[in-house]
C-alpha positions as CSV (number, residue, x, y, z in Angstrom):
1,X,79.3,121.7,108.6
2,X,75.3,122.0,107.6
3,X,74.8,123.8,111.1
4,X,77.6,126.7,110.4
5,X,75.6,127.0,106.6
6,X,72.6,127.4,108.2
7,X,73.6,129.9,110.7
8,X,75.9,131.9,107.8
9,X,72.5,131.9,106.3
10,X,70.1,133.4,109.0
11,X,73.2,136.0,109.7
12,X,72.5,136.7,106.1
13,X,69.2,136.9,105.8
14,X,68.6,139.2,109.2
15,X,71.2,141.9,108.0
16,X,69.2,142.1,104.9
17,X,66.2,142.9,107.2
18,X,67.6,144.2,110.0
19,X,66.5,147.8,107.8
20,X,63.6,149.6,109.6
21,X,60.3,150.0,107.7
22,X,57.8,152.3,108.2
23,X,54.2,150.5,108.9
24,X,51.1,149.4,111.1
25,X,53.7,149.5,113.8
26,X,52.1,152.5,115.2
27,X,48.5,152.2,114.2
28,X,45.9,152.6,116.9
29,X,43.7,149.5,117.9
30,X,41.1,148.9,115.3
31,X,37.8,149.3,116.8
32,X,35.0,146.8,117.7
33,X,32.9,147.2,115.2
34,X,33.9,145.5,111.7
35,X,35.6,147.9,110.1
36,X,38.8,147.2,108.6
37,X,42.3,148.4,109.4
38,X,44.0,151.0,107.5
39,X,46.3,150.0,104.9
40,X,49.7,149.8,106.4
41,X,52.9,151.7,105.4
42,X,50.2,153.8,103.4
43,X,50.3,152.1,100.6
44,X,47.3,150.2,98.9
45,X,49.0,146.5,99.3
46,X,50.3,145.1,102.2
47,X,53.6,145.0,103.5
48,X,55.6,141.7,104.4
49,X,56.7,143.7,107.6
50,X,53.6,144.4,108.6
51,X,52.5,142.9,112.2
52,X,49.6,142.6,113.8
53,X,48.3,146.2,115.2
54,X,47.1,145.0,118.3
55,X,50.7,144.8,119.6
56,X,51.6,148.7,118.8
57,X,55.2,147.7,118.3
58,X,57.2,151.5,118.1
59,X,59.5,151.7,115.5
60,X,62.8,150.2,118.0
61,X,60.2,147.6,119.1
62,X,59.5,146.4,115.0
63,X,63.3,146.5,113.8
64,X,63.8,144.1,117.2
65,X,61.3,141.9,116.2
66,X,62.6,141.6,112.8
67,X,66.0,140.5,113.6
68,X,66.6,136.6,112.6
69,X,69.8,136.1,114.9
70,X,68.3,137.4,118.8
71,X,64.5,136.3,117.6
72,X,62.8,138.4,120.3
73,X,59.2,137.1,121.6
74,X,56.8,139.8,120.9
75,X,53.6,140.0,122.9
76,X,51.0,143.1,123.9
77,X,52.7,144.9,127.1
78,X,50.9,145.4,129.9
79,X,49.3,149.4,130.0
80,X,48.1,149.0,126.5
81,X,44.7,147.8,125.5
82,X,44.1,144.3,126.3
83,X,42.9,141.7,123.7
84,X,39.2,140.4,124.2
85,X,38.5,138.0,126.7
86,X,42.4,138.7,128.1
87,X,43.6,136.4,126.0
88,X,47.3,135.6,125.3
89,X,49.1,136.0,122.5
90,X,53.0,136.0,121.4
91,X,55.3,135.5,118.3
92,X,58.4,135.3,116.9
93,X,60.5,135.4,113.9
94,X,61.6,132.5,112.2
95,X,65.7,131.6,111.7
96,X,66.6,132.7,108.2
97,X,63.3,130.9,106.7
98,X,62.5,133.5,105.0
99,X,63.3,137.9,104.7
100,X,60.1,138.5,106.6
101,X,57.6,137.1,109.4
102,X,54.7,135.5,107.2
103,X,52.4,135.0,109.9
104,X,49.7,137.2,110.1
105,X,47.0,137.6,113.6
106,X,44.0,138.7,114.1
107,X,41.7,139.6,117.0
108,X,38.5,141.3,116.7
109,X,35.0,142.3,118.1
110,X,32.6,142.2,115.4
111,X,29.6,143.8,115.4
112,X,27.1,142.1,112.5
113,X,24.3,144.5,111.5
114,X,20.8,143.2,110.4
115,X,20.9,143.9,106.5
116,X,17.6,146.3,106.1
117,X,14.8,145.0,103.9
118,X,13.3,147.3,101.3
119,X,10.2,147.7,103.7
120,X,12.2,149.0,106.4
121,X,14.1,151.5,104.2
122,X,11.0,153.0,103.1
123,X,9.4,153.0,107.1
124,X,13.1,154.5,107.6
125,X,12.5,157.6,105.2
126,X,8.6,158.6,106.4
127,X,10.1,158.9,109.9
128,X,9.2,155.7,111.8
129,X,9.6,151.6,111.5
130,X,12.0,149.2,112.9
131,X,15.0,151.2,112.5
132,X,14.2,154.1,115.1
133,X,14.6,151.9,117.8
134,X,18.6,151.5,117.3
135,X,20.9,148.9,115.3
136,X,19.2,145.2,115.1
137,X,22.5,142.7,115.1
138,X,24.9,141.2,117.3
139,X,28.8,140.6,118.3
140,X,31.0,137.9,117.9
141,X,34.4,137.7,118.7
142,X,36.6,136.5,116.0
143,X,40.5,135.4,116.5
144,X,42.7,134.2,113.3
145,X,46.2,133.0,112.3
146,X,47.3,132.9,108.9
147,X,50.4,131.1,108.1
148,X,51.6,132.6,105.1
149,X,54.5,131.2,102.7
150,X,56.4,132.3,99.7
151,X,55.2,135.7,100.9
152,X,52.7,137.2,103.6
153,X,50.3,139.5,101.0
154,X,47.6,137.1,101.2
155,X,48.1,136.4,105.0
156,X,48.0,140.0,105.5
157,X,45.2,140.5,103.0
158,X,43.1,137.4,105.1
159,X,43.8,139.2,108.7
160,X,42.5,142.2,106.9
161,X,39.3,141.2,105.3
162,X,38.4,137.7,106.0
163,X,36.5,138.9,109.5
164,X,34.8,141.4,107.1
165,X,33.1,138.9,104.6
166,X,32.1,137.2,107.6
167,X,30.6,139.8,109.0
168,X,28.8,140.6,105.7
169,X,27.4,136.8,104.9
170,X,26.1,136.9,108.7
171,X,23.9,139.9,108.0
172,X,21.0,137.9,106.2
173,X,20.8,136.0,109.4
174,X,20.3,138.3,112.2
175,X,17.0,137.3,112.8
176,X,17.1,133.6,112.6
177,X,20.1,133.7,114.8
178,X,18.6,135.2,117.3
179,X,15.4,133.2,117.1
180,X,14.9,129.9,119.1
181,X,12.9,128.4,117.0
182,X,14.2,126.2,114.1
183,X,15.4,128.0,111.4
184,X,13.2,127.7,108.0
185,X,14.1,125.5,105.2
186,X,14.5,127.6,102.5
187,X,15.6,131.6,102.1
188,X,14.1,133.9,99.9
189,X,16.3,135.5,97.7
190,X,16.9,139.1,97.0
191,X,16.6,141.7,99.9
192,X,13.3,140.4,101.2
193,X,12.3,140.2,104.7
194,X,13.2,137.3,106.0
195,X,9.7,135.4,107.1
196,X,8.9,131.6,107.4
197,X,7.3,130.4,104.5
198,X,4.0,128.8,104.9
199,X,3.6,125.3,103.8
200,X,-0.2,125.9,102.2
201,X,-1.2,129.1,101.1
202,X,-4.2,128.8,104.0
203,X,-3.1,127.6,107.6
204,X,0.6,126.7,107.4
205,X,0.1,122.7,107.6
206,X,0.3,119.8,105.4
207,X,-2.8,118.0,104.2
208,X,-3.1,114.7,105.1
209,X,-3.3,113.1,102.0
210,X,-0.5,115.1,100.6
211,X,2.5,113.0,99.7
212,X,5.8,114.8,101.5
213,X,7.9,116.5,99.8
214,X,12.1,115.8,100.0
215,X,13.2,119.3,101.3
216,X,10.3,119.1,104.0
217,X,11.8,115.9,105.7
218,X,15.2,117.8,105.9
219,X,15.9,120.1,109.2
220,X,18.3,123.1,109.1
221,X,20.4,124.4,112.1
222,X,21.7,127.5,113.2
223,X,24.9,126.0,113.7
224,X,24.9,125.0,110.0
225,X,23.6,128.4,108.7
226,X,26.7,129.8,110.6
227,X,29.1,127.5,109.3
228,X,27.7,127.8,105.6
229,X,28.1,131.4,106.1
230,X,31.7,130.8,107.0
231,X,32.5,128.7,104.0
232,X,31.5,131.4,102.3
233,X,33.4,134.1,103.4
234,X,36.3,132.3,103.0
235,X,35.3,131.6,99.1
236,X,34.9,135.2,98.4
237,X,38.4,135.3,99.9
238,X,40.0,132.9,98.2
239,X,38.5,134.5,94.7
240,X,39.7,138.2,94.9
241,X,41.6,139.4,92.7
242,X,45.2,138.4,92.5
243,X,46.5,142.3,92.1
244,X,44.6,143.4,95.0
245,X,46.5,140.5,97.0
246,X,50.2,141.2,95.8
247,X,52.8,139.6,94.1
248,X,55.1,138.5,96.6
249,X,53.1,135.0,97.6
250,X,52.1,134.3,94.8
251,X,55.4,132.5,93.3
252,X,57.1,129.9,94.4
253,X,60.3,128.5,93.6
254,X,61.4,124.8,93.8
255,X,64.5,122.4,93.6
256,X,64.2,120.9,89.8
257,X,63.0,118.1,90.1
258,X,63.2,115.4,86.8
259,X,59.8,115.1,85.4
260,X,58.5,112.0,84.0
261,X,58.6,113.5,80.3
262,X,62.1,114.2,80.2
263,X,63.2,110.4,80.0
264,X,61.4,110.8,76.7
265,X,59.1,108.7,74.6
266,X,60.5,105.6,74.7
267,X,61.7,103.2,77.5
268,X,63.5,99.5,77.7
269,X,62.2,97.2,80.5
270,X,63.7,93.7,81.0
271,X,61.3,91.2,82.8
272,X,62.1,89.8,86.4
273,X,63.9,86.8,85.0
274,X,66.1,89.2,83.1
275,X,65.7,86.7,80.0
276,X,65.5,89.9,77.7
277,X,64.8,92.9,76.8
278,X,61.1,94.7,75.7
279,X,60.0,97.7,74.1
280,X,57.2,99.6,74.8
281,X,56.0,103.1,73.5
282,X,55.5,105.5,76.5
283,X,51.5,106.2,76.8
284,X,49.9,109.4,78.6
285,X,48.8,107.6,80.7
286,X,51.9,106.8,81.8
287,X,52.4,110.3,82.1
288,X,50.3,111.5,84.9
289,X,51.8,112.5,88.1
290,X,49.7,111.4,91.5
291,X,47.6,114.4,93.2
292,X,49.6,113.6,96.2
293,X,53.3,113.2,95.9
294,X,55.6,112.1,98.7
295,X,54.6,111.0,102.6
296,X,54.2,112.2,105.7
297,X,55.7,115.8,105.8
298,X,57.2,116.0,102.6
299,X,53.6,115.1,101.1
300,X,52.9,117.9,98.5
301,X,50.0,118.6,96.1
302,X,51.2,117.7,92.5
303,X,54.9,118.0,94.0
304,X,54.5,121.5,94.2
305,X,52.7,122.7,97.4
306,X,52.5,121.2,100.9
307,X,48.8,122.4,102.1
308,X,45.6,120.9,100.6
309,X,43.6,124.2,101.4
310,X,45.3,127.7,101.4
311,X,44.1,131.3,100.2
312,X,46.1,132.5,97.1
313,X,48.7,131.1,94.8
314,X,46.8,132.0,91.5
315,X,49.8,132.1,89.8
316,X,51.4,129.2,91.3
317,X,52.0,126.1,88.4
318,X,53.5,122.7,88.7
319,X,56.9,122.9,87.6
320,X,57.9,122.6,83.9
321,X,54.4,122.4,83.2
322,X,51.1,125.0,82.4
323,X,49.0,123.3,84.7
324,X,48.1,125.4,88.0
325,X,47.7,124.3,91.3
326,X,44.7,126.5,92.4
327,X,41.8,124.0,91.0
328,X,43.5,121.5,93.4
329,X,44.2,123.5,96.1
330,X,40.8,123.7,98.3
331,X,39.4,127.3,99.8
332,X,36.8,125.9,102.1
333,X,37.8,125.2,105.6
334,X,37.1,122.2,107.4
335,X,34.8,123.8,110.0
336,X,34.5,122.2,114.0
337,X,32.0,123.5,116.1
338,X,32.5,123.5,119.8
339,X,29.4,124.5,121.9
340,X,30.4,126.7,125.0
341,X,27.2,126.8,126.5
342,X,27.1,123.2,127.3
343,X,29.9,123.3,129.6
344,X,31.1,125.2,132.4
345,X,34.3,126.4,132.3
346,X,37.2,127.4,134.6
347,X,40.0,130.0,134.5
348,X,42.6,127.2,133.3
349,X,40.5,126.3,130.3
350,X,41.8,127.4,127.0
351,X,42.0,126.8,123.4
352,X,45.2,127.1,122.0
353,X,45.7,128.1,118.6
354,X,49.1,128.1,116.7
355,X,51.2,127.9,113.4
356,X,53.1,125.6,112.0
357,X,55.7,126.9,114.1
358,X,54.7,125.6,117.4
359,X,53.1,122.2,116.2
360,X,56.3,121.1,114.2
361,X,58.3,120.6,117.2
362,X,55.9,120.6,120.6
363,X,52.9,117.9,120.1
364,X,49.5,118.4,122.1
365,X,50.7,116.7,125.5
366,X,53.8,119.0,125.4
367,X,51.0,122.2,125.0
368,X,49.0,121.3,127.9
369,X,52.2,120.8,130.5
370,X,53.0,124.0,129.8
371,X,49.4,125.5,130.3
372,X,49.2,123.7,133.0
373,X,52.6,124.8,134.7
374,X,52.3,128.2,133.9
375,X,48.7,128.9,134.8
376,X,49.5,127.7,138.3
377,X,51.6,130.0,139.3
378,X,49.5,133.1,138.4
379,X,46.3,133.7,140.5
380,X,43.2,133.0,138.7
381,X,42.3,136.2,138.3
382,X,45.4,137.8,137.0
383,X,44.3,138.5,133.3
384,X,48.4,138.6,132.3
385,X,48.7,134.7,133.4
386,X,47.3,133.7,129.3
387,X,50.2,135.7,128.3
388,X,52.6,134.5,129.6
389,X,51.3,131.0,128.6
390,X,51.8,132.0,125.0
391,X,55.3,133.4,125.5
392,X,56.1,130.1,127.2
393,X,54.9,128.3,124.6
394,X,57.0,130.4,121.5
395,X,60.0,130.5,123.8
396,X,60.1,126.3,124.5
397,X,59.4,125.8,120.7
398,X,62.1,128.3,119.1
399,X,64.7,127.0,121.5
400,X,68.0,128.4,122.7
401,X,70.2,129.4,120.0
402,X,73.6,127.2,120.6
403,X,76.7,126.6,118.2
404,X,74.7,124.0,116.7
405,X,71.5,126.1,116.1
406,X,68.3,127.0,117.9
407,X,67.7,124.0,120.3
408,X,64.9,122.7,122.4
409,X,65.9,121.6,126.1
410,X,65.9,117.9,125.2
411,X,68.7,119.8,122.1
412,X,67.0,118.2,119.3
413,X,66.5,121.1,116.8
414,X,63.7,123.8,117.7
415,X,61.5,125.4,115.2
416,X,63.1,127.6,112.6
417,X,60.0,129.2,111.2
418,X,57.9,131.5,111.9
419,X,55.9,130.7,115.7
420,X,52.4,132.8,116.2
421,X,50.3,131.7,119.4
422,X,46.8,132.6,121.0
423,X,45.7,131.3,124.3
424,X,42.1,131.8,124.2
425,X,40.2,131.4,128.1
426,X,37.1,129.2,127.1
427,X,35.1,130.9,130.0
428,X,35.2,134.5,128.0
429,X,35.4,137.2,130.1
430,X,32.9,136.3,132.8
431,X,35.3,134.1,135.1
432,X,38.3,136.8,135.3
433,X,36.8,140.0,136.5
C-alpha cells in the first residue's frame, strides 16, 4: 500500500512541475575568468528550476529533466563545450522529494588577480610600474555541488558566488603563492604591499641574547593560507543577506513532534520497587533538549535539521520554540588537502564527488566497480569515457522504476532524491590530449 502512496505522490508532484519555465537553460558558458553568471529567468533571485549552465539544456531538454515519473539523466552532449579537464558530470531528478531539483553544480576556471597596492596604482597613472607588463595572478579550477533542501535559493546563490569570494580572499596572496619560499608570519593590514617583515630594524636576524618570541617559533604554509582563505569565503557566504538569498530554503516544515514542556510542570515518578509514588517539581534543567537528537541517519541538530554545517536557514527555528538553529549550525567547511604533485597519475584516476543522492544507496566500493568497469571499455584517450562514468553512476543509484518504486538491481529501493555527480581525472588535462 505505502509503494502505490508513494508513487500517487511523485505522479503528483511531476504534473505540478511538468510546466515549462523560462531560465539559464539557454545561457552561454560562463567564461574563465571569475565573473559570475547572469541572473537566471531575469530576475534578481534565483530560480528553483534553474540548472547548471554548463549543460545548455533547450527549453524541450529542461521540461524533460524536470519530469519526476521518466527521471531522465542529464549530462553535457558531445559538440558543446567540454568541462575543464574533460571531466564527467550527470544528474537527475529526484522521485516526488520535492517540486524542484535542489542540487546545484558548479565548474569553473578562475582567474585570481593580484590586488594592486597603492604604490602600484600611482606607478599605474604616471605611465609605468608593475602593471604595464600585463595581469599579475593565476588560475585555479574550481568544481562544486551544493545539495540544497527545503528550497534550492541558497544552492543556487552558493554555485553562483561562492567561487567569487574565493577568488576575491585569494587576491592578497598572489605573491606569496607563487613564491617558494616560506610564507611570512604575519600580514600587514590595509592595501599595503605585501613584503616580509624584518625581524630587527637593521639586518633581519635575531640577536643572540634576545629571548624568542611565541609567533616566531610558529611556521605558516601556503597550504594553510589557502585553506584559511577558503574558510573565509565560505563565511562571507554563509552571512549574506537572507533577502538576497530567497525565501524558498529558508523554512522548513516538520511532523509535530511533543516537546518536553507540554507534559507540563509537574510529573509523578514511582521508584524501581514500585513501593510508591514521588513528587517532584519539573526544573529547567530538565528542560533542555540535547544538541544532537536521534542516531545514525535520523540524527538531527536540535531535532530540527539533519546537517551540522550548511549555508542558509536564517530563518529556520526549533519547533514550538524562538530559538534558531543558525548559531548551531556551522559555516566553515571541514577542509582536506590532497597534493597532486606528489603523485603521478593515470587516465583511470579520479575523484568522484556526489550528493546525497548517490552516497545514500551506492557506498565507496560500489563507486570504484563502476569506474573501474566503465573506464575499461573506453580508450584512454577518449575524453567522453568520465562521462559516461557519471551517467553510470546516477543511472545504478536512481534504479529502474518497477510497480514497487525505483529499484536498484539487487531491488532494494534506489535513491529517491535528488543525484548530482562529477568524475574529476586526477591527471588534469595533461594525460588526455
Amino acid at each position: 500500500m505505502l509503494p502505490r502512496v508513494r508513487a500517487a505522490v511523485a505522479q503528483l508532484v511531476a504534473g505540478l512541475g511538468s510546466e515549462p519555465r523560462s531560465g539559464g537553460a539557454g545561457e552561454p558558458p560562463p567564461e574563465p575568468c571569475g565573473r559570475s553568471r547572469s541572473e537566471p529567468c531575469g530576475r534578481s533571485r534565483p530560480e528553483p528550476c534553474y540548472r547548471p549552465a554548463f549543460l545548455q539544456l533547450s527549453p524541450a531538454e529542461l521540461r524533460r529533466a524536470q519530469d519526476h515519473t521518466g527521471r531522465a539523466v542529464q549530462s553535457p552532449r558531445d559538440g558543446r563545450r567540454r568541462l575543464p579537464w574533460s571531466t564527467g558530470y550527470a544528474e537527475v531528478i529526484n522521485a516526488g522529494k520535492s517540486q524542484h531539483n535542489e542540487d546545484q553544480a558548479c565548474c569553473e576556471v578562475v582567474f585570481v588577480e593580484r590586488r594592486p597596492s597603492p604604490r602600484g596604482r600611482l606607478l599605474s597613472k604616471e605611465g609605468c610600474g608593475e602593471l604595464t607588463g600585463g595581469r599579475k595572478g593565476f588560475y585555479f579550477h574550481y568544481w562544486a555541488l551544493f545539495d540544497g533542501h527545503a528550497g534550492s535559493g541558497a544552492a543556487v546563490m552558493a554555485s553562483e558566488r561562492l567561487h567569487l569570494h574565493i577568488c576575491e580572499q585569494l587576491r592578497d596572496l598572489v605573491d606569496i603563492l607563487q613564491d617558494p619560499s616560506p610564507p611570512p608570519i604575519c600580514l600587514p593590514h590595509g592595501p599595503v604591499e605585501l613584503s616580509r617583515v624584518p625581524l630587527t630594524e637593521d639586518d633581519g636576524e635575531v640577536p643572540s641574547d634576545a629571548v624568542p618570541r611565541f609567533h616566531l617559533e610558529k611556521a605558516v604554509s601556503h597550504e594553510s593560507l589557502v585553506i584559511g582563505a577558503i574558510e573565509n569565503a565560505f563565511k562571507h557566504m554563509a552571512f549574506l543577506r537572507p533577502e538576497l538569498l530567497g525565501k524558498e530554503f529558508t523554512h522548513l516544515e516538520f511532523p509535530r513532534r511533543i516537546q518536553p514542556k507540554e507534559l507540563g510542570r509537574k510529573m509523578l515518578y514511582r521508584d524501581q520497587d514500585m513501593n510508591g509514588w514521588a513528587y517532584k517539581k519539573i526544573e529547567e534543567d530538565d528542560l533542555k533538549f540535547p544538541l544532537i537528537y536521534g542516531e545514525g541517519k535520523k540524527a538531527r541538530v536540535l531535532a530540527t535539521i539533519g546537517v551540522t554545517r550548511g549555508l542558509g536557514d536564517h530563518d529556520l527555528k526549533v519547533f514550538s520554540s524562538n530559538i534558531h538553529i543558525k548559531p548551531f549550525l556551522s559555516c566553515f567547511p571541514e577542509v582536506r588537502v590532497y597534493d597532486l604533485t606528489q603523485y603521478e597519475h593515470c587516465p583511470d584516476d579520479v575523484l568522484v564527488l556526489g550528493t546525497d543522492g548517490l552516497w545514500d544507496v551506492t557506498n565507496d566500493k560500489e563507486v570504484a566497480g563502476v569506474v573501474m568497469e566503465v573506464l575499461t571499455s573506453y580508450e584512454p584517450n577518449d575524453p567522453c569515457r568520465y562521462t559516461m562514468v557519471a551517467q553510470e553512476l546516477v543511472v545504478r543509484s536512481r534504479g529502474v522504476l518497477k510497480e514497487r518504486g525505483w529499484r536498484l538491481a539487487n531491488d532494494k529501493l534506489g535513491s529517491g532524491d535528488d543525484i548530482s555527480v562529477f568524475v574529476i581525472p586526477l591527471g588534469g588535462p595533461g594525460n588526455y590530449t
